[in-house]
C-alpha positions, 0 to 999 in steps of 0.5 A, a space after each residue: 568529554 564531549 558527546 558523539 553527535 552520531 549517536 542522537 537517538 532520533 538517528 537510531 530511531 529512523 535507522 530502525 525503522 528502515 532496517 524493519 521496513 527493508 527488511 520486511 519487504 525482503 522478506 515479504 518479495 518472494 510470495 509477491 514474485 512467486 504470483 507474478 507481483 512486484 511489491 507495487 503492483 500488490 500495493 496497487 491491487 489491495 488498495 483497490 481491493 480495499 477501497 469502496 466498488 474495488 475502484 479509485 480514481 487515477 488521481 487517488 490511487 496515485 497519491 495513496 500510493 505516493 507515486 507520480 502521475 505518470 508512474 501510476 499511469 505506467 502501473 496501471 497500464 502493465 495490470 491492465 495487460 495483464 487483466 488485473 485491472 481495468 480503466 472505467 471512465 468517470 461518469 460525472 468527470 469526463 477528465 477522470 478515470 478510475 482503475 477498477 479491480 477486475 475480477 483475475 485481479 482479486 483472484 491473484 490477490 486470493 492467490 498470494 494473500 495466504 502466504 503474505 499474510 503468513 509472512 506478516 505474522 512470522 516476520 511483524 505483526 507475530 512477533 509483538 503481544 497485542 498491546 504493543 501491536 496497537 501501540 505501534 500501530 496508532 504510532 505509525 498512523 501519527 506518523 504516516 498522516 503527518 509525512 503522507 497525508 494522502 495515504 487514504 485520498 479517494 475515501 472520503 469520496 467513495 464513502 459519501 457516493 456510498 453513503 
């Protein structure tokens, strides 16, 4: 009897990982509409408001958000509209900009953030006992700086300005 080559648990293992993950922005999308958010411009945002002064470099928030140049640009631009976000020039880089965090866009963030947060424990973080959770955790870190390495461009910068 010869094995199916369709069933290789790598196959179901990336399988299920996708099935999660659309499944989790599914249900995660109408908290993010309800405030008026895509699922880009909440990455956008939280990573901002995450990051050292609410502020990275275009180059950065860029590639943590794994888009082009010019699709962070177009981002940027629609939060900008909005007062969400606003282009601060580098003072010792005058081919640099950031995008900075302006004051209307944490407020959205503190507007969708309970519901989102509520939307993660019920649909991911909730559903697994605490060591699981870290063990998933640390397992997904593994992968993500292997397949993204840039995921947290712009850090190291900002804590040695800081610091």
């Amino acid at each position: 009897m010869t094995a199916n080559p369709f069933d290789d648990p790598r196959l179901t293992a990336i399988g299920l990982l996708a099935e999660a993950f659309e499944g989790l922005m599914a249900k995660t999308a109408p908290a993010f509409a309800k405030a008026g958010l895509s699922q880009i411009d909440f990455e956008t945002l939280i990573r901002l408001a995450r990051s050292p002064e609410q502020r990275l470099r275009m180059s950065d928030l860029a590639a943590q958000t794994n888009l082009s140049t010019s699709g962070v640009t177009r981002v940027v631009d629609r939060l900008e509209r909005e007062g969400l976000v606003e282009r601060r020039a580098c003072l010792t880089d005058r081919r640099a900009s950031y995008a900075h965090l302006t004051d209307a866009g944490c407020d959205r963030l503190k507007e969708v953030l309970p519901q989102h947060l509520a939307d993660i424990d019920a649909w991911f973080t909730g559903l697994l006992p605490e060591p699981q959770l870290e063990a998933l955790l640390d397992a997904l870190r593994v992968i993500r700086d292997v397949v993204r390495p840039c995921a947290t461009a712009g850090v190291e910068h900002a804590e040695v300005r800081s610091g």
